[in-house]
PAVOKOL-768518 format. One record per residue: residue number from 1; residue in one letter; x negated, y, z negated of N, C-alpha, C in turn. Coordinates in nm, 2 decimals. Each point is the difference from the previous one (the first is absolute). Example, Ala and Ser with C-alpha at 12.3 -4.5 7.8 and 13.67 -1.06 7.14 Angstrom:
% residues 2
ATOM   nufi   lovex      n_x      n_y      n_z     ca_x     ca_y     ca_z      c_x      c_y      c_z
ATOM      1       A    -1.32    -0.57    -0.78     0.09     0.12     0.00    -0.09     0.12     0.00
ATOM      2       S     0.04     0.11     0.07    -0.09     0.11     0.00     0.08     0.11    -0.08
% end
This chain:
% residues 66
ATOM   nufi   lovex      n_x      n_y      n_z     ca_x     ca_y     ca_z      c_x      c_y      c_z
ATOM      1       X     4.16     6.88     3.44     0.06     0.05     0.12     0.09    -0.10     0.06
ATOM      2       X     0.13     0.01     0.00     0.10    -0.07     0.09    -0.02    -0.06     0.16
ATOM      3       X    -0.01    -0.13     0.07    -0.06     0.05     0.15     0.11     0.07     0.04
ATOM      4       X    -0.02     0.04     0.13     0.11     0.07     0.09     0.07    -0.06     0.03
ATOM      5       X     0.04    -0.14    -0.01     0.13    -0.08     0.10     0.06    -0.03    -0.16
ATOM      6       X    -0.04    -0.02    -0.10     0.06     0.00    -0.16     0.08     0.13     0.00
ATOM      7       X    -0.03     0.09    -0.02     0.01     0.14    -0.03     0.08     0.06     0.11
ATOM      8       X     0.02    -0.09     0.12     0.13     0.08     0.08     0.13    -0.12     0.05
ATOM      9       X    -0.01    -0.09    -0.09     0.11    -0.07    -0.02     0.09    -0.04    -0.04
ATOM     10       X     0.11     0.06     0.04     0.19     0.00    -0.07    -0.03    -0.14    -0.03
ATOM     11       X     0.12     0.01    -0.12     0.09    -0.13    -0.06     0.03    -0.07     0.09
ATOM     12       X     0.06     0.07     0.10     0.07    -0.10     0.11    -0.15    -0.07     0.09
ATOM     13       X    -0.08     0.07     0.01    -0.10    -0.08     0.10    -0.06    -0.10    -0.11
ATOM     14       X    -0.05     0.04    -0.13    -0.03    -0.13    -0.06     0.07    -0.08    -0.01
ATOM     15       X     0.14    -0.01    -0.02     0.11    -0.13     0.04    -0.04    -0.06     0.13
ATOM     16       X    -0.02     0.04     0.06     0.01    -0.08     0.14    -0.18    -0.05     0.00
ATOM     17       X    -0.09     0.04    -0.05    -0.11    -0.05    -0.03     0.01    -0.15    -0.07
ATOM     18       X     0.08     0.03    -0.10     0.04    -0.08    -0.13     0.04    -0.11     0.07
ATOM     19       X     0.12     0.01     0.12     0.08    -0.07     0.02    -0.08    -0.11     0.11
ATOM     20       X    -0.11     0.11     0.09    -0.10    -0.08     0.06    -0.08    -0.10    -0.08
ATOM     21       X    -0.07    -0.02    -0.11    -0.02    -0.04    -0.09     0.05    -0.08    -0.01
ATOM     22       X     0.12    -0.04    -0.04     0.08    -0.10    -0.05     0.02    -0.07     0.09
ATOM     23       X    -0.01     0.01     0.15     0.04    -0.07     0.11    -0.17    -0.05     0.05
ATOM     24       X    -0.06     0.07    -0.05    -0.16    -0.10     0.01     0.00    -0.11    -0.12
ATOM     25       X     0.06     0.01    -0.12    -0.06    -0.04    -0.15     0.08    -0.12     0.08
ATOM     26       X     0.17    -0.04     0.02     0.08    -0.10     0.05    -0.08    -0.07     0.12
ATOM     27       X     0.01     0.06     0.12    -0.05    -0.07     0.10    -0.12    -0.04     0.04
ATOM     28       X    -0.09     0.05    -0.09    -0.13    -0.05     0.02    -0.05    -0.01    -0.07
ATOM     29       X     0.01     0.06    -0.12    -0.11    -0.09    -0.20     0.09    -0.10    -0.01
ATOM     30       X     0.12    -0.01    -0.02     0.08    -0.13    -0.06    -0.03    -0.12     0.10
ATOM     31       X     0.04     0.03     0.15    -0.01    -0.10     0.08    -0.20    -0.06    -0.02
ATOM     32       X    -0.06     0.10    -0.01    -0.13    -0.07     0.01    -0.02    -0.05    -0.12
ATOM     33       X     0.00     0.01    -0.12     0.02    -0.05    -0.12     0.08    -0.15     0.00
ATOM     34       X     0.07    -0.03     0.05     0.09    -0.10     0.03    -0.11    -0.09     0.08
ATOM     35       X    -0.09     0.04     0.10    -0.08    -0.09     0.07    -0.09    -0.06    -0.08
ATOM     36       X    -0.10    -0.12     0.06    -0.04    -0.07    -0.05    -0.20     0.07    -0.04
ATOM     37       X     0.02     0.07     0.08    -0.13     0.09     0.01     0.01     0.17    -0.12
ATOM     38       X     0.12    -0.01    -0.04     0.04     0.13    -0.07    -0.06     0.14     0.03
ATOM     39       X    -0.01     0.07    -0.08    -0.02     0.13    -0.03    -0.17     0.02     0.06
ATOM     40       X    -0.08     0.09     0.04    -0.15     0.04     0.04    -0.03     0.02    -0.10
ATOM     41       X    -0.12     0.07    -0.04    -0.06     0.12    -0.05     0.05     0.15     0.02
ATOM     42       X     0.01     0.01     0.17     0.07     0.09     0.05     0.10     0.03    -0.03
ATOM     43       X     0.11    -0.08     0.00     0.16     0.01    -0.03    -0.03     0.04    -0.17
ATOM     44       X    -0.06    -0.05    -0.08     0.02     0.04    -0.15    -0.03     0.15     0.00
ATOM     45       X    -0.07     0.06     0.06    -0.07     0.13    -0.02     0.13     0.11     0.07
ATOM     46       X     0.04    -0.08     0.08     0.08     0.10     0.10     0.14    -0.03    -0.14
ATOM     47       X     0.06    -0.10    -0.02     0.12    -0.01    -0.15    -0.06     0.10    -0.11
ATOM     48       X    -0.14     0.04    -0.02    -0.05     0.07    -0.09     0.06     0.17     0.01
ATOM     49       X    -0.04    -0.03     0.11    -0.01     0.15     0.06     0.16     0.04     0.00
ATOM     50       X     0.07    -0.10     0.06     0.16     0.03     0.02     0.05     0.00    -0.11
ATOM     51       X    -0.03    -0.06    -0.07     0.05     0.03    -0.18    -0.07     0.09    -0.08
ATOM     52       X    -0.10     0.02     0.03    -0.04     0.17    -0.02     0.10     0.10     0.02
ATOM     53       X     0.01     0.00     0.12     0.08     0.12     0.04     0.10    -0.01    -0.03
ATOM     54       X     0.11    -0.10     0.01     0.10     0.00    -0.11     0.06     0.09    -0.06
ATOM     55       X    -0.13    -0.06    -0.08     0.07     0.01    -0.20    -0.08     0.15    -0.01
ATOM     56       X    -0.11     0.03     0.06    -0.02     0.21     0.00     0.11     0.05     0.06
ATOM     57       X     0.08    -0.05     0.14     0.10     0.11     0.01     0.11    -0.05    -0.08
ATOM     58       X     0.03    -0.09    -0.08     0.11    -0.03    -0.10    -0.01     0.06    -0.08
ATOM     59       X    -0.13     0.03    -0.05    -0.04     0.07    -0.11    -0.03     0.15     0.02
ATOM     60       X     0.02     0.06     0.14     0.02     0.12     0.01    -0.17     0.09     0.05
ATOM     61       X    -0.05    -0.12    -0.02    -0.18     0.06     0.02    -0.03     0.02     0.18
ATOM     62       X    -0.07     0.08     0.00    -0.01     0.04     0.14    -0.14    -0.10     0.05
ATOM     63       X    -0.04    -0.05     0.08    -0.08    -0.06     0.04    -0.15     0.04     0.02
ATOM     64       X    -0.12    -0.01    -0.04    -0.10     0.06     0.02    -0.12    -0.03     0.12
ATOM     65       X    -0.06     0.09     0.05    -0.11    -0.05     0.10    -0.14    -0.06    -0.06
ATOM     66       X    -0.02    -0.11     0.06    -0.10    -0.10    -0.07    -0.14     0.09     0.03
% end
């Protein structure tokens, strides 16, 4: 079963999801990655998750409820 916020989402709003994304991955994985304390536990799970989602809606797959 698709959730409901997957399943009622235009191309156009996943772009701007996407694009949100991309403005977290630059301003705040790279820059923390760069520090001397790097990346969490937390931050790797949350890059997991955001590259999950991705490459299912690149790949056209609709998102599922855990």
């Amino acid at each position: 079963m698709s959730s409901p916020v997957d399943s009622h989402l235009t191309d156009k709003e996943k772009r701007v999801i996407l694009d949100a994304i991309a403005f977290l991955e630059h301003f705040y994985f790279d820059k923390k990655m760069k520090q001397a304390s790097g990346l969490n536990k937390t931050d790797y799970e949350k890059l997991a998750l955001i590259n999950s989602v991705k490459a299912k809606w690149a790949l056209g797959i609709h998102l599922k409820d855990s």
